[in-house]
Each structure stands twice: as C-alpha cells, then as structure tokens.
N, C-alpha and C positions, 0 to 999 in steps of 0.2 A: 512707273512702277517703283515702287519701294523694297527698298532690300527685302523688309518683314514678307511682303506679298509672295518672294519668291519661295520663299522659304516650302519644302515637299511637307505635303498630309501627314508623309508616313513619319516626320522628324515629330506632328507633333501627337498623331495618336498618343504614342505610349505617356506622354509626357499626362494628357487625361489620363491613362488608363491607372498612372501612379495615384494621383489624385482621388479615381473611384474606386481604389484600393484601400485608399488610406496609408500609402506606405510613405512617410515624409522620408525615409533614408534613398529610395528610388527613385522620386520625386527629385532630392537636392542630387543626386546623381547624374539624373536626366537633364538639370538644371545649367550645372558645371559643363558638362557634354557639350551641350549647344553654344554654352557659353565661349568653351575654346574652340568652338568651329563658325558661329559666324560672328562673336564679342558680344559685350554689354553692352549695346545700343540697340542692337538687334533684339536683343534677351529681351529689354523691356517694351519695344514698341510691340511685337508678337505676345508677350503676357498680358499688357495692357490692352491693346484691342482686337487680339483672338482669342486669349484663352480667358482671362478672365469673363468676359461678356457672357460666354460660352459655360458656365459654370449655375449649376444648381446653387441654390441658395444654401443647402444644407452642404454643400464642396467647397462654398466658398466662406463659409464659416469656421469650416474643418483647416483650411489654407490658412484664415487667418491667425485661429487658435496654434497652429503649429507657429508660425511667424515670431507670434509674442513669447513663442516660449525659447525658443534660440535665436531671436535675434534673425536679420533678414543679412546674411553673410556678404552677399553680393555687393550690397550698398556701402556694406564696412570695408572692403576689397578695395573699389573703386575710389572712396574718399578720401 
C-alpha cells in the first residue's frame, strides 16, 4: 500500500468540495494543509491519481485556468 492509498476520504472531500465551489483561495488552502501533514510526494501522487481522474471536465478546466493564472506555487516551493 502506498502512502496516497492511506490517506482518509474525509482529508480529501473538502479538498473536491473547494474545487465544486470554485473557491481557488480554499482550495490552495486545502492544498498547503495536506501538504505540511503528509509532504509534496504525497500531494502529488493523490492529485494525480485521485483527485484529478475524479474531476468533471468543466472542474478541471476551471483547476487549470486558475493554475495559469498564479502560477502552480508548490512546484516553485519545491524546485
């Protein structure tokens, strides 16, 4: 089992519910959260093949458009 796998529902409901809100400041909120509780390794394998997959077309359009407009923070963090 993979770290991502363990990771509880309840950590990433809201993390959707930011998403089908459209609130990108709750969202990068949400983001950071998880980030300093299980790190950036984590953050991306669960964005990558839970939540992204998991995403309407029109939410993940919406993610992307936010992304381009500030820059994807994490990646700047990390590099």
């Amino acid at each position: 089992m993979t770290a991502s796998t363990s990771i509880p529902i309840t950590t990433i409901i809201p993390i959707f519910a930011a998403i089908g809100d459209r609130s990108w400041e709750q969202f990068k909120e949400l983001e950071q959260a998880f980030v300093n509780q299980y790190g950036v390794s984590v953050w991306q394998e669960v964005f990558n093949f839970r939540l992204l997959p998991a995403l309407d077309k029109d939410s993940n359009r919406w993610l992307l458009i936010q992304w381009c407009g500030s820059g994807i923070n994490w990646i700047k963090d990390v590099a």
